[in-house]
N, C-alpha and C positions, 0 to 999 in steps of 0.2 A: 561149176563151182563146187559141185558135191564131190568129184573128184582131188580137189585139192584142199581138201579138210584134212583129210590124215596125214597130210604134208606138213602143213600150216598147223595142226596139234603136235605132231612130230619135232618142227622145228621150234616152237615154243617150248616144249618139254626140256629141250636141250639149251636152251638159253635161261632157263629158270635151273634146271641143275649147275648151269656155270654162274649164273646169281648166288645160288646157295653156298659154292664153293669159295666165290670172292667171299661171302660172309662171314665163312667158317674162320677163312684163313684170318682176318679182318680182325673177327674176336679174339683168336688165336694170339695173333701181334698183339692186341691192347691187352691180353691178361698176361704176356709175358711182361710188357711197360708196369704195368701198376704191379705186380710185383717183385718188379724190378724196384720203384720208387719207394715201397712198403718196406723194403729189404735197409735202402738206404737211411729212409726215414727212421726205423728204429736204431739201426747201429748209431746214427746220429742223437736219437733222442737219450739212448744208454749211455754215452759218452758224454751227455752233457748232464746227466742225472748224476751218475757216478765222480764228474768234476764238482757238481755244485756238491753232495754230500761228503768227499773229500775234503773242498776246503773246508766245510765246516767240520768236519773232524781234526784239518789241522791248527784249527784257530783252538777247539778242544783241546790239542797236545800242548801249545801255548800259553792256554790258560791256567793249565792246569796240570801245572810242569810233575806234578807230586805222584802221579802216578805211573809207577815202577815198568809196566808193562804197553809202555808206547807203541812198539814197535806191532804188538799184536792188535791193539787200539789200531793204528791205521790199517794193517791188513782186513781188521772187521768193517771200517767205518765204508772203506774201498769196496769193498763184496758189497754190503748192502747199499752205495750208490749204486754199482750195477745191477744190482735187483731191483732195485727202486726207475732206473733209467728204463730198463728194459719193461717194469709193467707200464709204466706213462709211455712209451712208447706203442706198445700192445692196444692199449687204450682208446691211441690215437689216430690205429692204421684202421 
């Protein structure tokens, strides 16, 4: 029996380094998935930050037809939806 101890330690060494390796690979695949999903999740949440503070900027231009410099009005109101998307986003992953 004592002769096949270094066998039987040998051959378990090698099936716990191929454990480790299914494992490695394993975490490897899920932290590419999540952030793959984190990646989605925020451009989703910035697009939908950046739509909601749009319209409300363009119910702003609507209301309040009297000011001269609309056009610069939306391109600010735009930026800070997507800053705004993009921390609720950050926030969220």
């Amino acid at each position: 029996m004592a002769a096949y101890a270094p066998r039987i330690a040998d051959g378990l060494g090698q099936e716990a380094a191929m454990a480790r390796e299914v494992l490695r690979s394993f975490e490897e695949d899920f932290a590419r998935h999540l952030s793959r999903d984190a990646q989605v999740q925020q451009v989703a949440c910035s697009l939908i930050g950046c739509a909601a503070v749009g319209t409300v900027g363009y119910a702003g231009l609507v209301a309040m037809p009297l000011i001269a410099l609309g056009t610069l009005k939306v391109a600010l109101v735009s930026a800070l939806g997507a800053i705004g998307g993009a921390h609720w986003a950050r926030q969220r992953s």
